[in-house]
C-alpha positions as CSV (number, residue, x, y, z in Angstrom):
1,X,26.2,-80.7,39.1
2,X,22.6,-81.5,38.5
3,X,22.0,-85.2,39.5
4,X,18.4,-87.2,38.8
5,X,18.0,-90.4,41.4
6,X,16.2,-92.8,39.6
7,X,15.5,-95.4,42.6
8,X,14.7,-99.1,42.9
9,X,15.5,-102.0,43.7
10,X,16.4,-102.7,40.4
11,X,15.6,-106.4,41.3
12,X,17.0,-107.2,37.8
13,X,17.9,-104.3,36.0
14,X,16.4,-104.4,32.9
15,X,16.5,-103.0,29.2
16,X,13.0,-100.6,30.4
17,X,15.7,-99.3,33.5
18,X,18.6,-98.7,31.3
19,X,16.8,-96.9,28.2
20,X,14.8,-94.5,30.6
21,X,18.0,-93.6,32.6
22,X,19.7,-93.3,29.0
23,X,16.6,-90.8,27.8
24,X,16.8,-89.0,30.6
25,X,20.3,-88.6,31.0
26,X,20.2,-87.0,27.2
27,X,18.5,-84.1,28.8
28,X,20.2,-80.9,28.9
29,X,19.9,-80.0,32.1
30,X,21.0,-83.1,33.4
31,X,24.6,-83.8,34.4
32,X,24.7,-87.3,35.5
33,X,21.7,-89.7,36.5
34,X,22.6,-91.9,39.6
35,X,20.8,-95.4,39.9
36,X,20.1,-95.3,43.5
37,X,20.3,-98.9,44.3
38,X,17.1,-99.5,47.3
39,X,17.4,-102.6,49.9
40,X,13.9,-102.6,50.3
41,X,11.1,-100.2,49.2
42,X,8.9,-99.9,52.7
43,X,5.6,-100.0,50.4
44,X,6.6,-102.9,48.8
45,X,7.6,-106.6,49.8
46,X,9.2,-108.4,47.2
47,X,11.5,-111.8,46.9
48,X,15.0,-109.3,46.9
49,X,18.3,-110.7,45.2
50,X,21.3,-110.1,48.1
51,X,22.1,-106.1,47.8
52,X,25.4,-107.5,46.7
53,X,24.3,-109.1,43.7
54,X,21.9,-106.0,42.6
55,X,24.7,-104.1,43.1
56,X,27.1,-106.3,40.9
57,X,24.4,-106.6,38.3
58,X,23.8,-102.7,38.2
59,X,27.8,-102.1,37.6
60,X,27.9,-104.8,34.9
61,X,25.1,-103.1,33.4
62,X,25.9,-99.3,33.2
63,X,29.4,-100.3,32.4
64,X,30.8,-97.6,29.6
65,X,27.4,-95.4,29.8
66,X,28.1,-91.9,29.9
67,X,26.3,-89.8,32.3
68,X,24.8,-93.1,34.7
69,X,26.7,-93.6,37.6
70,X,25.4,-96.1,40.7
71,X,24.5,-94.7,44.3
72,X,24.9,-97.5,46.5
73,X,24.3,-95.3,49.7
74,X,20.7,-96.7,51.0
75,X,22.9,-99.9,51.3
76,X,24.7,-97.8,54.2
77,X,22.0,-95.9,56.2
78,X,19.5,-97.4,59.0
79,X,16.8,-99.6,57.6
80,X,13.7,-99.0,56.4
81,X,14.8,-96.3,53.8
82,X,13.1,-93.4,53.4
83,X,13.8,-91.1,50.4
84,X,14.0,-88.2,52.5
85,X,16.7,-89.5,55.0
86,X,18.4,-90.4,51.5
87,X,18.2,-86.7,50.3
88,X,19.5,-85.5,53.2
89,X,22.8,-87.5,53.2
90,X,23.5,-87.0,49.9
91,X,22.9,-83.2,50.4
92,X,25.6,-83.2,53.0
93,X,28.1,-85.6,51.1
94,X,27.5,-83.7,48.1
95,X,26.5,-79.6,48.8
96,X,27.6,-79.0,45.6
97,X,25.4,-80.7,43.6
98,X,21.6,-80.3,43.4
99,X,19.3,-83.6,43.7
100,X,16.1,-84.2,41.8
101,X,14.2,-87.7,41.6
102,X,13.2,-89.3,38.8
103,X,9.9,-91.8,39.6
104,X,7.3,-93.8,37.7
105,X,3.8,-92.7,37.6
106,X,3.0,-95.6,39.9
107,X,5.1,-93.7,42.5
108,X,3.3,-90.8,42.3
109,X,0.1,-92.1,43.2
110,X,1.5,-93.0,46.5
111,X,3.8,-90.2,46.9
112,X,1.4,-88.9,49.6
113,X,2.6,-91.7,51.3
114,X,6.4,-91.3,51.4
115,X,8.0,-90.4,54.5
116,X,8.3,-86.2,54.5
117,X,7.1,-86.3,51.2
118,X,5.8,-82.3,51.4
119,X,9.3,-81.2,52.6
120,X,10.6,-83.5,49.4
121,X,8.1,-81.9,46.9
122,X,9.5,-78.1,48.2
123,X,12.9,-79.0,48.7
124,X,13.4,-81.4,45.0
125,X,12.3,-81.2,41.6
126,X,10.2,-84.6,41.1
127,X,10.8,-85.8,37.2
128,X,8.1,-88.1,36.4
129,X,7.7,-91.1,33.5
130,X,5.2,-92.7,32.1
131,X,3.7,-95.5,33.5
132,X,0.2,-97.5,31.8
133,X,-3.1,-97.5,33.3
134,X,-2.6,-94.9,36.1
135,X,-5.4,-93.0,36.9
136,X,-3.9,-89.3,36.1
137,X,-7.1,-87.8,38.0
138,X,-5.3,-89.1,41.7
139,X,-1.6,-87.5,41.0
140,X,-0.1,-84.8,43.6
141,X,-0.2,-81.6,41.9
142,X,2.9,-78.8,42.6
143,X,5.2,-76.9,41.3
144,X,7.9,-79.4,41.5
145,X,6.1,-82.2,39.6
146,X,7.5,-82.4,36.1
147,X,6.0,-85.0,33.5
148,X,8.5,-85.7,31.6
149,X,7.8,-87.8,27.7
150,X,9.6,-91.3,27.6
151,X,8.8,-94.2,25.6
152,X,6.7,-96.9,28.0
153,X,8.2,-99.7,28.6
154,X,6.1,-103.0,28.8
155,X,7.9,-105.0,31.3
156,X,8.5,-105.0,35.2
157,X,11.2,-106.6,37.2
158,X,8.7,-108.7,38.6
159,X,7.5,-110.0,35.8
160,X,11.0,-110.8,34.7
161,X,11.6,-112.5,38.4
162,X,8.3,-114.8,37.3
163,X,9.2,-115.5,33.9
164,X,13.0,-116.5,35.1
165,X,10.9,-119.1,37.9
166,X,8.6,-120.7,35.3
167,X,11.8,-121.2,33.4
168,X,10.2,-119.2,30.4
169,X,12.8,-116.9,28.3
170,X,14.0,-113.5,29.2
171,X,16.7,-112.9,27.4
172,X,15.8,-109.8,25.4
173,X,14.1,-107.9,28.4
174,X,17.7,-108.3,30.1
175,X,21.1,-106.9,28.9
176,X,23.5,-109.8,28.0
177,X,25.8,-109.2,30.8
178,X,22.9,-109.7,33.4
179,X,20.8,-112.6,31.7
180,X,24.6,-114.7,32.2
181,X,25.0,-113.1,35.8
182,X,21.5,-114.5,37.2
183,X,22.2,-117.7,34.8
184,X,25.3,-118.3,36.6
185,X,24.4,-117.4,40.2
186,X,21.1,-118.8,39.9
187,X,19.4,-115.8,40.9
188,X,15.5,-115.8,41.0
């Protein structure tokens, strides 16, 4: 099977994560996307949710989706995470399928920094969305680097994460199921 990772730390999930994963997911090539659920990005330091309620929250939300399926393995493997240790196990739980990634524009700027991220760009194909205001003129050029067309999405799980602490309304940047999950458990 062909299988896209679309990483984070999906700290919510939100409407943006689910309709690019569905988009993508519709393309032909692709067998199954896997939401690859990150502890914590090593570039980034954020106020996390526990893994077990991203987790939780990612299950409620691709519940009945064809084609999205949760990889919950980073949970599992020695901390910090590095894509490329990620690949790797995944290669040998899974030979038979074949792993691409799927990243934001805003990754690609700092792919350069990513642990073995020349052996990733040789060894992957890298599927690449839309992101606004990225300078286009600083992205890694290769072979493997596909820019793919998605509609852009004009909200960020941080910005949700602030909105939810001022108290201000989220409601329609969240799926139902997940606005009532960080309602109830008082998330963020």
């Amino acid at each position: 099977m062909n299988i896209v990772l679309f990483g984070g730390s999906f700290n919510p999930i939100h409407n943006g994560h689910l309709a690019l994963a569905k988009h993508f997911a519709q393309k032909s090539n692709i067998d199954e996307v896997w939401l690859l659920l990150s502890p914590q990005n090593p570039l980034k330091q954020l106020k996390m949710a526990s893994d077990r309620h991203r987790l939780e929250m990612l299950q409620l939300a691709t519940e009945n989706i064809p084609k999205l399926k949760i990889c919950d393995i980073e949970l599992s493997l020695p901390k910090p995470n590095y894509t490329y240790e990620t690949l790797q196990a995944l290669k040998k739980m899974y030979p038979q399928h074949t792993f691409s990634l799927l990243i934001g524009e805003d990754n690609l700027v700092v792919f350069n920094k990513w642990k073995n991220y020349e052996r990733i760009l040789n060894e992957h194909q890298i599927y690449v969305y839309p992101r606004q205001n990225e300078d286009k003129k600083s992205f890694i050029q290769h072979r493997n680097i596909n820019f793919i067309s998605a509609p852009l999405f004009p909200i960020s799980s941080t910005e949700i994460r602030e909105k939810i602490a001022k108290k201000e309304d989220v409601e329609h940047f969240l799926p139902a199921k997940i606005h009532e999950f960080i309602s109830s458990h008082k998330i963020y």
